[in-house]
DSSP file (Angstrom, degrees, kcal/mol; ACC not computed):
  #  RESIDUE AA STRUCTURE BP1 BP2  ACC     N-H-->O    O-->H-N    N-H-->O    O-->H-N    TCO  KAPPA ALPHA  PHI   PSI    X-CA   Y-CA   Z-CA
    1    1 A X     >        0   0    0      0, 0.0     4,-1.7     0, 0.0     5,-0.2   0.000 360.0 360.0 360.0 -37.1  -77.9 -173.4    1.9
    2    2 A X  H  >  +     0   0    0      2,-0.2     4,-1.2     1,-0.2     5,-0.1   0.791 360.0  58.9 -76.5 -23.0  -80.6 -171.6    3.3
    3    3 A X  H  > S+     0   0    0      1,-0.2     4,-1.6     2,-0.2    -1,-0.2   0.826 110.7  49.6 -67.2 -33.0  -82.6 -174.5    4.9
    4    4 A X  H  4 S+     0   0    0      1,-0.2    -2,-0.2     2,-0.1    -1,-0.2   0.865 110.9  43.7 -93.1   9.1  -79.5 -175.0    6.8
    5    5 A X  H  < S+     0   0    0     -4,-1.7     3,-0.3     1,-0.1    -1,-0.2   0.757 118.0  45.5 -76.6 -24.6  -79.0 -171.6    7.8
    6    6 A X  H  < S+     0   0    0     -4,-1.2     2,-0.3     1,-0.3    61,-0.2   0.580 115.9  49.9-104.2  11.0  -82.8 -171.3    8.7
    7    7 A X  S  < S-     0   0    0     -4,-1.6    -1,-0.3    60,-0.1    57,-0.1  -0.761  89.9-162.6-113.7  81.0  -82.4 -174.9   10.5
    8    8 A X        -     0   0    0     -2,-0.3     2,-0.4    -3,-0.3    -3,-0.1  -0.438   6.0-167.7 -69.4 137.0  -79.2 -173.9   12.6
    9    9 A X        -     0   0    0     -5,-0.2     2,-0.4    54,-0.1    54,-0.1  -0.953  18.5-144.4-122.0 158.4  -77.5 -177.2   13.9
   10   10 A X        -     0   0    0     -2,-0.4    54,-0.1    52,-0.2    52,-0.1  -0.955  12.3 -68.6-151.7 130.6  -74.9 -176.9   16.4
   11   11 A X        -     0   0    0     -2,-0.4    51,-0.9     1,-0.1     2,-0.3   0.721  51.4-169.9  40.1 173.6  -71.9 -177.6   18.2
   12   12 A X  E     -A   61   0A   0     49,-0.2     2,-0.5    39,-0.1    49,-0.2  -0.996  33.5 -92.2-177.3 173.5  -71.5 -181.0   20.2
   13   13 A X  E     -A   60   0A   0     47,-1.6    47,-1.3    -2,-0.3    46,-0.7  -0.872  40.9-176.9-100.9  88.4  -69.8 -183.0   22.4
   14   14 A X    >   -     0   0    0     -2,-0.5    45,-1.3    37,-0.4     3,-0.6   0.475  59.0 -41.0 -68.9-145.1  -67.1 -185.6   20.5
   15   15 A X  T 3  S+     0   0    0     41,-0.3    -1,-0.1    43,-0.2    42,-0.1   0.043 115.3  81.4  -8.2 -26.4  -64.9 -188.4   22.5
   16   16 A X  T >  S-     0   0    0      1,-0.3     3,-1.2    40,-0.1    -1,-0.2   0.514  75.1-146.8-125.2  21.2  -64.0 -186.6   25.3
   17   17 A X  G X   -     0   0    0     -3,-0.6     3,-1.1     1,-0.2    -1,-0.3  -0.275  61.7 -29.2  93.7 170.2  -66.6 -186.5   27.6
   18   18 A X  G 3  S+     0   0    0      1,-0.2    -1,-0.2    -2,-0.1    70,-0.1   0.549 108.3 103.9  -5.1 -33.6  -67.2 -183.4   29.9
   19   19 A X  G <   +     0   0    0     -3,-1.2    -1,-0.2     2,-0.1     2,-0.1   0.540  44.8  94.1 -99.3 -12.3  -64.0 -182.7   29.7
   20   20 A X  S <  S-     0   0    0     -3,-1.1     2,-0.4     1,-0.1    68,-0.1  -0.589  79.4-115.7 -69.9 137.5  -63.8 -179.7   27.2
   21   21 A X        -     0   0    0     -2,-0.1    78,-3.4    78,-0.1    -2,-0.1  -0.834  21.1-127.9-107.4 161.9  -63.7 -176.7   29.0
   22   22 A X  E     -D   98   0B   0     -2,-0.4     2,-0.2    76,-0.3    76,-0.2  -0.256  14.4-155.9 -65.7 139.5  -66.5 -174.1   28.7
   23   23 A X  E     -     0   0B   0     74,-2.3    76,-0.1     1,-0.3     3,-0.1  -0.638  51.2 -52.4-103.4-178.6  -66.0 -170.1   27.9
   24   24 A X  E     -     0   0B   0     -2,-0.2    73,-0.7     1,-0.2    -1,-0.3   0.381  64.3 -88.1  -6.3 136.8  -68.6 -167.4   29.0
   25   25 A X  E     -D   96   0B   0     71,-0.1     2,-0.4    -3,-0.1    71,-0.2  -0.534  59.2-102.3 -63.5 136.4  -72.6 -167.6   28.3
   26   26 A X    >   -     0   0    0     69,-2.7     3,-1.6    -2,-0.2     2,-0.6  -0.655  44.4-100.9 -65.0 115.1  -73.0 -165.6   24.5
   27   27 A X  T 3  S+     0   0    0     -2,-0.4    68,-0.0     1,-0.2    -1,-0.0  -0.595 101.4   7.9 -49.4  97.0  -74.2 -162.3   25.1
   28   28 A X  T 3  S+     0   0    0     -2,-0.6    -1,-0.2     1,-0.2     2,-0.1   0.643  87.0 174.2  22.9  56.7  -78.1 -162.1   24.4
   29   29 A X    <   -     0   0    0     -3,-1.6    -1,-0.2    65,-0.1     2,-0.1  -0.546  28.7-106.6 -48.4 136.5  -78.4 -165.6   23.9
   30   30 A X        -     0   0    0     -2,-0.1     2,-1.2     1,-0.1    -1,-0.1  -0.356  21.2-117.9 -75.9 164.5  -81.9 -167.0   23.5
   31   31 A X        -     0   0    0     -2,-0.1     2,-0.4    -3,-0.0    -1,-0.1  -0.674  37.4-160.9 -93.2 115.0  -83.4 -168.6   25.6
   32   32 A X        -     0   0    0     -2,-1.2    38,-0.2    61,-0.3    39,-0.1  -0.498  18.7-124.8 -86.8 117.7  -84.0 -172.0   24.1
   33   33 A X        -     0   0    0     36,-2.5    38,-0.4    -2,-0.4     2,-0.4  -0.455  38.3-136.5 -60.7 150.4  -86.6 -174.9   24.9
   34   34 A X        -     0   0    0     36,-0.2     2,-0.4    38,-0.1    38,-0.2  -0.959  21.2-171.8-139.6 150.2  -84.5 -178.2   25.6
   35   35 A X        -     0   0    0     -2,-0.4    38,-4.4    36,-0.3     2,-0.6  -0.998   5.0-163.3-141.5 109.2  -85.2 -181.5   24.4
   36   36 A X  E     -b   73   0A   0     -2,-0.4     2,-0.4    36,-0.2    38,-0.1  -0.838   9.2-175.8-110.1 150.7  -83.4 -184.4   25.6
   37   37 A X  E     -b   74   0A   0     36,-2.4    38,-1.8    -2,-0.6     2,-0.4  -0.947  21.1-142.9-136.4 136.9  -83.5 -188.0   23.5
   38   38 A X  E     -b   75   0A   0     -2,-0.4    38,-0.2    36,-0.1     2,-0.1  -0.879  29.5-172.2-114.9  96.1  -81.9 -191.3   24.4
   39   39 A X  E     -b   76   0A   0     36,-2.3    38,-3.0    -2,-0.4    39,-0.8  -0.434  30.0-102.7 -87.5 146.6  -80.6 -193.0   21.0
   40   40 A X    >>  -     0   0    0     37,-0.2     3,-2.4    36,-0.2     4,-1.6  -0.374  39.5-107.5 -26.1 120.1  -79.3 -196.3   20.5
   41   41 A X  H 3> S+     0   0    0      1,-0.2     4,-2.9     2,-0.2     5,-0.2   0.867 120.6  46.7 -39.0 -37.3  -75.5 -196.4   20.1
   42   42 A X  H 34 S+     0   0    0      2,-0.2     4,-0.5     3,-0.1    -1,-0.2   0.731 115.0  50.3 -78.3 -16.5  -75.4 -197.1   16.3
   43   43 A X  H <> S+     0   0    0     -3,-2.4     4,-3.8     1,-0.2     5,-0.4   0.834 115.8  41.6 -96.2 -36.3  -78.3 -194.0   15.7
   44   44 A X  H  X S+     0   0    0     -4,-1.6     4,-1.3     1,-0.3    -2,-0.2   0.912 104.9  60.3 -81.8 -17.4  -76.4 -191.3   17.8
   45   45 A X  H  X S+     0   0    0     -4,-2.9     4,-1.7    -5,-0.3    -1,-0.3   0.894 116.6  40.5 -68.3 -15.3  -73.0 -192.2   16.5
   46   46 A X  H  4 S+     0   0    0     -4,-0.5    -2,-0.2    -5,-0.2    -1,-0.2   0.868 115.6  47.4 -83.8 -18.2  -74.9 -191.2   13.5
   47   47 A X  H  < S+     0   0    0     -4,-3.8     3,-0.3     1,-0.2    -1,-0.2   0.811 125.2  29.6 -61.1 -34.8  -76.6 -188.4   14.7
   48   48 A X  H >< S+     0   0    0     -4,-1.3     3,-1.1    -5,-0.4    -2,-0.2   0.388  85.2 102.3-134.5  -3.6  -74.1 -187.1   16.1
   49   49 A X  T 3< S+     0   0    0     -4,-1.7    -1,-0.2     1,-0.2    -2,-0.1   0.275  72.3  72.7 -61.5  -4.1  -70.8 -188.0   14.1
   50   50 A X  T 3  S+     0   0    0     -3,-0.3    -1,-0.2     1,-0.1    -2,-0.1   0.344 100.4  44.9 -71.7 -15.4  -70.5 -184.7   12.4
   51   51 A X  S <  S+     0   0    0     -3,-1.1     2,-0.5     2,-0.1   -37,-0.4  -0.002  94.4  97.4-123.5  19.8  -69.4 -183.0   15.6
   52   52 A X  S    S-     0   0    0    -39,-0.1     6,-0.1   -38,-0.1     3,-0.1  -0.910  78.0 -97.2-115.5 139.2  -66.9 -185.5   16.8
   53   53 A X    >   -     0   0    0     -2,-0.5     3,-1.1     1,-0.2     2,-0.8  -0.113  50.4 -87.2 -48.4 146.9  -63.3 -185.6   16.5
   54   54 A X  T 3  S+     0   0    0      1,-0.2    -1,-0.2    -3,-0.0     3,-0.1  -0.518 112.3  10.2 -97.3 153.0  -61.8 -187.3   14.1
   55   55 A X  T 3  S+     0   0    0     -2,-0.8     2,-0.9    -3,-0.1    -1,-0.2  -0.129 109.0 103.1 106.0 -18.3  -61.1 -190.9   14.8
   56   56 A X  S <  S-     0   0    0     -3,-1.1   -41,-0.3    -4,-0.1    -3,-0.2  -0.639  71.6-124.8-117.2 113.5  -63.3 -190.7   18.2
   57   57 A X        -     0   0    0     -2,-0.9     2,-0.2   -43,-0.1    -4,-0.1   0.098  27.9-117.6 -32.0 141.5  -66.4 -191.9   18.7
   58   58 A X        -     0   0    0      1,-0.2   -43,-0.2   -44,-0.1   -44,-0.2  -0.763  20.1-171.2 -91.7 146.7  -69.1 -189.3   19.9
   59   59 A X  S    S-     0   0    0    -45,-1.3    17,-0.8   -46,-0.7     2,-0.3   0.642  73.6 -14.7-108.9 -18.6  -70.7 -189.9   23.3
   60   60 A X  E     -AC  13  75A   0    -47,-1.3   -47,-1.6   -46,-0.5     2,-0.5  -0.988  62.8-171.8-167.7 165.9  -73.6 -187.0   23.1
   61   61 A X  E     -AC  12  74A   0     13,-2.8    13,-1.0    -2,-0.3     2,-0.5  -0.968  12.1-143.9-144.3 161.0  -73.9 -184.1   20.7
   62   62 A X  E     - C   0  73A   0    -51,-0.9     2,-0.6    -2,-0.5   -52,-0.2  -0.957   6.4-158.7-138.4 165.2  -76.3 -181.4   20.9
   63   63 A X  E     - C   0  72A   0      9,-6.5     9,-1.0    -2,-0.5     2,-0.5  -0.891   6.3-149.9-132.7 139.0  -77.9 -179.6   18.2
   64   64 A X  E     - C   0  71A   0     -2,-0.6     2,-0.3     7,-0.2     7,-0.2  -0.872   7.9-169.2-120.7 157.7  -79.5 -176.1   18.3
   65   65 A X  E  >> + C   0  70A   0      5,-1.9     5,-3.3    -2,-0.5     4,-1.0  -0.961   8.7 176.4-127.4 103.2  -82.6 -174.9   16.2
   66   66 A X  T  45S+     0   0    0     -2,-0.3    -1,-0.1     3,-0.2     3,-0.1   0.996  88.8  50.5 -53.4 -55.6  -82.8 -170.7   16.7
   67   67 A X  T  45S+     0   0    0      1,-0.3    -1,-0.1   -61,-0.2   -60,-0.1   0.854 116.5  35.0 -57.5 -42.2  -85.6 -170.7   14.3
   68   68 A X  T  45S-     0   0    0      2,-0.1    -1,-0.3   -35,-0.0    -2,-0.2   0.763 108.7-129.5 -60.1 -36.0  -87.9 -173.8   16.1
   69   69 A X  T  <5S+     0   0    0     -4,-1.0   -36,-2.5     1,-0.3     2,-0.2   0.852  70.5 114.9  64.5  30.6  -86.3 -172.0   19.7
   70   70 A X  E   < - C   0  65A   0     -5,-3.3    -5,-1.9   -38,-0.2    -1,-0.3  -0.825  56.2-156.8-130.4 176.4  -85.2 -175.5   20.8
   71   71 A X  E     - C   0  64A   0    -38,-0.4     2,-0.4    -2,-0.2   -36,-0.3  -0.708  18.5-150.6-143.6 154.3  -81.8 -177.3   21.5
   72   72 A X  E     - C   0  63A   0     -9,-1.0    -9,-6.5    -2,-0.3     2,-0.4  -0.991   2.0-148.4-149.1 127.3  -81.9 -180.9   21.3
   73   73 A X  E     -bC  36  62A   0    -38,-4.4   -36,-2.4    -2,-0.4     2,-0.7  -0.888   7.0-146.4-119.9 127.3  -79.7 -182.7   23.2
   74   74 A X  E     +bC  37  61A   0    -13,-1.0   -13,-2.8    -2,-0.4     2,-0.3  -0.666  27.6 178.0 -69.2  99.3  -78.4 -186.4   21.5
   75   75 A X  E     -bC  38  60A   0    -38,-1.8   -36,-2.3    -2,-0.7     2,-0.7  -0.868  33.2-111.6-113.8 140.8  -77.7 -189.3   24.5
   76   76 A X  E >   -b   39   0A   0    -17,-0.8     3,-2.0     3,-0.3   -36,-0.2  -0.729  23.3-167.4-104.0 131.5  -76.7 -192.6   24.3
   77   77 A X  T 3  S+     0   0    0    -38,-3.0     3,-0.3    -2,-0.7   -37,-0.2   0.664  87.7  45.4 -64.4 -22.0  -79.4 -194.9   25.3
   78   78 A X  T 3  S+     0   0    0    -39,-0.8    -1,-0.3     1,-0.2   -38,-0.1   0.676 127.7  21.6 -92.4 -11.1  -77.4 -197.9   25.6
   79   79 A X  S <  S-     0   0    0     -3,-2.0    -3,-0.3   -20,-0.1    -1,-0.2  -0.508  83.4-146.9-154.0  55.2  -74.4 -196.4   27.6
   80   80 A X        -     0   0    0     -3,-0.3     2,-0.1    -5,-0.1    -3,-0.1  -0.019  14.5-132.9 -46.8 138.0  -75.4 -193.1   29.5
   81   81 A X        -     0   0    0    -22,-0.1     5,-0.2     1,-0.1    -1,-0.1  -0.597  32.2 -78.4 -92.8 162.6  -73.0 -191.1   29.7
   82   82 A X    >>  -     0   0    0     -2,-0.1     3,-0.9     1,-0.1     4,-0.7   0.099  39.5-104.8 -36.1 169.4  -72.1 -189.2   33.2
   83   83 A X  T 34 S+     0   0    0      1,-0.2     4,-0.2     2,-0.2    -1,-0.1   0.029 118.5  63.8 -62.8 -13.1  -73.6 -186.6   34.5
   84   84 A X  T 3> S+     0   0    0      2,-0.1     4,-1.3     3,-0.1    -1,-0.2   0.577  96.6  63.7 -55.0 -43.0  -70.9 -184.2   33.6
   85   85 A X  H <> S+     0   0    0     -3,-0.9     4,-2.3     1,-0.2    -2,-0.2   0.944 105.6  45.0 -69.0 -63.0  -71.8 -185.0   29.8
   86   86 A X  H  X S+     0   0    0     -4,-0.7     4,-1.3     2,-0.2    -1,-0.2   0.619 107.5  49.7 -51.0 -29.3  -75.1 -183.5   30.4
   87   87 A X  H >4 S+     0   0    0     -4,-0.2     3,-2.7     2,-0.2     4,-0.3   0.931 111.0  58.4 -61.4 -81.5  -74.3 -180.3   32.3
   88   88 A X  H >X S+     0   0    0     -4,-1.3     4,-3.0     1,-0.4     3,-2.1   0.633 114.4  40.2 -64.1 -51.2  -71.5 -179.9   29.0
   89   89 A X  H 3X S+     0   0    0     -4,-2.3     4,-0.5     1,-0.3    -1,-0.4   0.907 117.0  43.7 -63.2 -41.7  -74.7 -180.1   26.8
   90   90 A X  H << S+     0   0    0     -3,-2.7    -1,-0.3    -4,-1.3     4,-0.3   0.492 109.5  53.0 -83.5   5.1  -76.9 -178.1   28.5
   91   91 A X  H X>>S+     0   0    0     -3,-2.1     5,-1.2    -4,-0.3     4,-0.8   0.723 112.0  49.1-105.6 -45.4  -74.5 -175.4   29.3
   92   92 A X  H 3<5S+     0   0    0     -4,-3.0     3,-0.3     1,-0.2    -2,-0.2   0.769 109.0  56.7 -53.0  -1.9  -73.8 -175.4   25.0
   93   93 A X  T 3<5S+     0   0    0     -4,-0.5   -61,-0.3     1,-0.2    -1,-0.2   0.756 106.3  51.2 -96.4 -35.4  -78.0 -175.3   24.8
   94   94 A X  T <45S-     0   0    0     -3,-0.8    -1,-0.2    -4,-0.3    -2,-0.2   0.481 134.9 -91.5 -97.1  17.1  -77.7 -172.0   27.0
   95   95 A X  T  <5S+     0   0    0     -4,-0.8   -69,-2.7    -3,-0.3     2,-0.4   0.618  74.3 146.0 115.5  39.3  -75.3 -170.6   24.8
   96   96 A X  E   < -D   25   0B   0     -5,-1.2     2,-0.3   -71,-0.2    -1,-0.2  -0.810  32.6-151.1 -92.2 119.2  -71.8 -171.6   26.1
   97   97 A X  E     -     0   0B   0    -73,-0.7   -74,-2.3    -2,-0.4     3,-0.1  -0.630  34.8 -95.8 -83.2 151.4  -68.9 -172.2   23.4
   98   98 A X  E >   -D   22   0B   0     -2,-0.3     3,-1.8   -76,-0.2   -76,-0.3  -0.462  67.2 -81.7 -63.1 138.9  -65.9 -174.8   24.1
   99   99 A X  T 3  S+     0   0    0    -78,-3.4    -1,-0.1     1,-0.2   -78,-0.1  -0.061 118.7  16.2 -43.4 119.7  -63.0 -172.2   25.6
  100  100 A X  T 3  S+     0   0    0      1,-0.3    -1,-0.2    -3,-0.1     2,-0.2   0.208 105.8  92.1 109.5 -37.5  -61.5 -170.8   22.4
  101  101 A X    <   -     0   0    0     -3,-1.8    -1,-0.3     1,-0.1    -4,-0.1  -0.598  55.8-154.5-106.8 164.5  -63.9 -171.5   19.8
  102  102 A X     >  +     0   0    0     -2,-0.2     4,-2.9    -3,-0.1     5,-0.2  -0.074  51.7 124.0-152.6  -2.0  -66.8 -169.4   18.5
  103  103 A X  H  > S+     0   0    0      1,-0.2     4,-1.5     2,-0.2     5,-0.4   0.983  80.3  35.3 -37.4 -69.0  -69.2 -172.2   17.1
  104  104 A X  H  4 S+     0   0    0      1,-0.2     4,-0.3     2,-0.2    -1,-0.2   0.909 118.0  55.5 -74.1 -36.1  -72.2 -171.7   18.8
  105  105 A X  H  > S+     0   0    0      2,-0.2     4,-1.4     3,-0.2    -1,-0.2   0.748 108.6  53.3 -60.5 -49.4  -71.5 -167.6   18.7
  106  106 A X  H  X S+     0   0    0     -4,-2.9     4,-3.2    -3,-0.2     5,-0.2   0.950 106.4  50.3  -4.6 -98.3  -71.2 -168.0   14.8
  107  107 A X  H  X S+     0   0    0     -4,-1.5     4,-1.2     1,-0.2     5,-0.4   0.642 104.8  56.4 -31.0 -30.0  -74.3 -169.7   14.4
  108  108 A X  H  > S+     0   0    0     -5,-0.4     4,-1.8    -4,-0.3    -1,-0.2   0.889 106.0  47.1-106.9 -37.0  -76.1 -167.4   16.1
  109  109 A X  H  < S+     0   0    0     -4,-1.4     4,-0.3     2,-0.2    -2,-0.2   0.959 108.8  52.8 -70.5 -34.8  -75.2 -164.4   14.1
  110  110 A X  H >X S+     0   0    0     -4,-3.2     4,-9.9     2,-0.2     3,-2.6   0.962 105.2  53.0 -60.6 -33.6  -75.7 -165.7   11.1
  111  111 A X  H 3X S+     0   0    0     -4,-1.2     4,-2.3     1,-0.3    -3,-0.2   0.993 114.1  53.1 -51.7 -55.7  -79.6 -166.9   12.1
  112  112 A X  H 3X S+     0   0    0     -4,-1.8     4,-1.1    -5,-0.4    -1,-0.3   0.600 107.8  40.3 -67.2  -3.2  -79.7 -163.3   13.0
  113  113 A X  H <> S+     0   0    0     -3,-2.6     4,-1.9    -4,-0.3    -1,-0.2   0.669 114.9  58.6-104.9 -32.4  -78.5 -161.7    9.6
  114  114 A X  H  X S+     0   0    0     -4,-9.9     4,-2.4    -5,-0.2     3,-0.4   0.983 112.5  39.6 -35.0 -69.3  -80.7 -164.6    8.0
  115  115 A X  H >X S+     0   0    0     -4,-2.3     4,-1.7     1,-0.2     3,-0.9   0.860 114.2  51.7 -37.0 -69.6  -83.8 -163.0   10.0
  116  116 A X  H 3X S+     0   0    0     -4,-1.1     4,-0.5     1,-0.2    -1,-0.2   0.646 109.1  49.1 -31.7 -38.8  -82.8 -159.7    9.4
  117  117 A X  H ><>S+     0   0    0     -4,-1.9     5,-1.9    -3,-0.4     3,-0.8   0.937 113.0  48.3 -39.8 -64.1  -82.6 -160.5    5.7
  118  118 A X  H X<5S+     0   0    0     -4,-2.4     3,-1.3    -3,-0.9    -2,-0.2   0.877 105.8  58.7 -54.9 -54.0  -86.1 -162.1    5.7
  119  119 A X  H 3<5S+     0   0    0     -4,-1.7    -1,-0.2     1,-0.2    -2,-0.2   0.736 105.3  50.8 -39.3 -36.0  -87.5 -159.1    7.6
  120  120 A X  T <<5S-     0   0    0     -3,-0.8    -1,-0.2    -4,-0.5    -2,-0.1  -0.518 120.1-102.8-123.4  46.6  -86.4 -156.8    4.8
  121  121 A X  T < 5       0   0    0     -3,-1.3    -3,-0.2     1,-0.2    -2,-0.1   0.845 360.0 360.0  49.5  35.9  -87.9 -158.6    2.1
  122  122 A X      <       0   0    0     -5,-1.9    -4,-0.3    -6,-0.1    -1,-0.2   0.509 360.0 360.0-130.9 360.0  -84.5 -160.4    0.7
């Protein structure tokens, strides 16, 4: 449990494209290095099939690492997705949740009660 709290992975983009809408930047989000990768189809539906609705293939995902300071964003190589896909990824790498949801906001307190933990010897 603790590798994956101190490896945060995070939120994604399923089936529908762009098309989720975005709330508000997360207040004192970090700022996070961004990585983008163009996978095969068959490696990013695997990559990336934990964050997809179910029944609908995922078209890009992204994944964030507090502890590393990166976001890594999951494309497919074989079928690029719009240009809409990628804003939607890069606005979850800069610390936007889908409207409603609290994923990425989540995540980010716990890495910070991990640290805090860590800081204070526990």
């Amino acid at each position: 449990m603790q590798g994956y709290l101190s490896t945060l992975l995070a939120v994604a983009l399923g089936a529908l494209g762009g098309c989720a809408s975005m709330g508000p930047a997360i207040e004192d989000w970090p700022e996070l290095a961004v990585h983008e990768h163009h996978l095969p189809r068959a490696r990013l539906l695997e990559r990336c099939k934990k964050y997809a609705a179910f029944g609908s293939p995922p078209v890009a995902c992204a994944e964030v690492n507090f502890a590393a300071g990166r976001c890594d964003i999951w494309l497919n190589a074989d079928s690029p997705p719009g240009p809409h896909v990628l804003r939607h990824e890069r606005l979850h790498c800069s610390g936007h949740d889908h409207e409603g949801e609290t994923t990425l906001q989540d995540l980010l307190l716990r890495h910070r009660a991990l640290a805090a933990k860590k800081q204070n010897g526990g």
